[in-house]
C-alpha positions as CSV (number, residue, x, y, z in Angstrom):
1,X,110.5,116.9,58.6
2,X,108.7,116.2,61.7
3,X,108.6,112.6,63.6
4,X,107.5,111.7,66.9
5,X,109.1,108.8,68.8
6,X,108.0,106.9,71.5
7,X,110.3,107.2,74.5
8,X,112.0,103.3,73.8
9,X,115.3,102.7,73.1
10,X,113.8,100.4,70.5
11,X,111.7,103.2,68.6
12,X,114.3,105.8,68.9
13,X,117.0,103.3,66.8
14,X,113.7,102.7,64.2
15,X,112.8,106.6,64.4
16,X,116.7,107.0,63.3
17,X,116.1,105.5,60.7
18,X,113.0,106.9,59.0
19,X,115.1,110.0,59.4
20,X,117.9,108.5,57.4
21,X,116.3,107.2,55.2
22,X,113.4,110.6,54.8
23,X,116.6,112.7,54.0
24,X,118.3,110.8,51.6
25,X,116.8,112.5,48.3
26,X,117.7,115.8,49.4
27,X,121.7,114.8,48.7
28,X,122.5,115.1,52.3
29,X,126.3,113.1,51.9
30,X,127.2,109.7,53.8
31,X,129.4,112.0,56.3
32,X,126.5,114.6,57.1
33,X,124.0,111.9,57.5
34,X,125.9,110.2,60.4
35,X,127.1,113.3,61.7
36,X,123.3,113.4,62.1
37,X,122.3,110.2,63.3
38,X,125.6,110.6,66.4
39,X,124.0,113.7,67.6
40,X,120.4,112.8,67.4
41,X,121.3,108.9,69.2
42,X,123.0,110.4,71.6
43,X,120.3,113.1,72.6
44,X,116.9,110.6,71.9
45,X,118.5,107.8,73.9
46,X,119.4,110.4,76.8
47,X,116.0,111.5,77.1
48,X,114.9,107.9,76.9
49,X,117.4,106.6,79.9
50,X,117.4,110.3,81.9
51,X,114.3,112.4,81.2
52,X,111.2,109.2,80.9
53,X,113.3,107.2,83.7
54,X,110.0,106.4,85.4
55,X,107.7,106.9,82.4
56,X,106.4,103.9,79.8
57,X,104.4,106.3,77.6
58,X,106.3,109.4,77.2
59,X,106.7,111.0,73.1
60,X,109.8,112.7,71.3
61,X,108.9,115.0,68.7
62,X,111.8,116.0,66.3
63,X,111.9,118.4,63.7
64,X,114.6,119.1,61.0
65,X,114.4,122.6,58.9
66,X,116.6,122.8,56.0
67,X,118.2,126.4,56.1
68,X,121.1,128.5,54.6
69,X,123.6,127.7,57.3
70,X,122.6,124.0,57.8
71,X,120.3,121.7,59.5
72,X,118.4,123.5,62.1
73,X,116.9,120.3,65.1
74,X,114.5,120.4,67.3
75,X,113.6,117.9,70.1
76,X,111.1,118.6,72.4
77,X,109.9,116.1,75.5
78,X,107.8,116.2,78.7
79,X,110.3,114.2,80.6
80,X,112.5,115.4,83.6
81,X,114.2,118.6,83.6
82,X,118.1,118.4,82.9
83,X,119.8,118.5,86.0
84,X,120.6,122.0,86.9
85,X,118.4,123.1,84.0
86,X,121.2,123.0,81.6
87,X,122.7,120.2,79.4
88,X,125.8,118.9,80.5
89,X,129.8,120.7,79.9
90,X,130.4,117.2,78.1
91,X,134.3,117.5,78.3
92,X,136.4,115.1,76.9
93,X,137.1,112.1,78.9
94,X,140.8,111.2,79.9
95,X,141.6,108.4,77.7
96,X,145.2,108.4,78.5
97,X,144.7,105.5,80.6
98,X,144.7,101.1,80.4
99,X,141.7,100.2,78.2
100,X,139.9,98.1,81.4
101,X,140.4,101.9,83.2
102,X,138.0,103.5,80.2
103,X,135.2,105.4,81.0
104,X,131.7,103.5,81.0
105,X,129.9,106.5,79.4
106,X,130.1,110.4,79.2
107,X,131.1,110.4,76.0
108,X,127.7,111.9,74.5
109,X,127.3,115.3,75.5
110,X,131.1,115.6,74.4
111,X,130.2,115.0,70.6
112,X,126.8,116.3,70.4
113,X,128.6,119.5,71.8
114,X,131.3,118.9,69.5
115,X,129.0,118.4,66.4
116,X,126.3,120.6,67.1
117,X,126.2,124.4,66.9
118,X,123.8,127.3,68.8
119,X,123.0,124.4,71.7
120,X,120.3,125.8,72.8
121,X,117.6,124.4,76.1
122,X,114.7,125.2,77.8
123,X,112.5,123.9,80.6
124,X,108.9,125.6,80.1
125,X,105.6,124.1,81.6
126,X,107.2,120.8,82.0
127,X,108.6,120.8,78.8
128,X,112.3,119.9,77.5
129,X,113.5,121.5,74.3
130,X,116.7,121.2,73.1
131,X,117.4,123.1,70.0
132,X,120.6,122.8,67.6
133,X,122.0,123.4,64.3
134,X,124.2,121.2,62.2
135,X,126.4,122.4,59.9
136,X,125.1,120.2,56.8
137,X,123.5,120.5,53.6
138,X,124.3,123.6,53.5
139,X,122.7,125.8,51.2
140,X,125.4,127.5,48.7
């Protein structure tokens, strides 16, 4: 499956979506599907509020491959480069603390990393791609 997304909050949650709902006869389960749909929010809407912060026009593309192991993704953008060139550590946040004391964010990179397996990203000729593989569907 390959989709491309306009760079909007509002298209990524409708481009979630159509990927839902463009799996569901290949028997992916309620579980794998929102595994999916956590790591792919949290990545689209990234590159949405991070990589197009000055950009009204820019375009996701995703791709999902079905193989052996799992669901191999692919998201490719010509936003900004990741800071540093890599994606973030994503550690867990404290949450031993008073609920008002709760971090505002951070917690994204921290369950794509936690989700997704062989995180993978390059910056080439002003291009962002961030590959991944899920472990679901999985081809017996």
């Amino acid at each position: 499956m390959r989709i491309i997304i306009p760079a909007s909050l509002g298209a990524v949650r409708r481009g979630l979506e159509n990927i839902k709902t463009g799996l569901a006869p290949f028997g992916f389960s309620a579980d794998e599907l929102s595994s999916l749909e956590i790591v792919l929010a949290e990545a689209l809407n990234n590159i949405v509020e991070h990589a197009y912060t000055e950009a009204d026009n820019g375009l996701i593309e995703v791709s999902l491959t079905q193989i052996p192991c799992g669901l191999a993704c692919t998201i490719i953008d010509n936003g900004k480069m990741m800071p540093g060139g890599e994606p973030p550590l994503g550690l867990q946040a404290n949450l031993d603390c008073d609920r008002a004391d709760l971090p505002e964010g951070g917690f994204g990179w921290f369950l794509i990393r936690e989700l997704a397996h062989e995180l993978d990203y390059q910056h080439i000729d002003g291009q962002n791609k961030l590959s991944f593989r899920l472990a679901i569907g999985e081809m017996s």
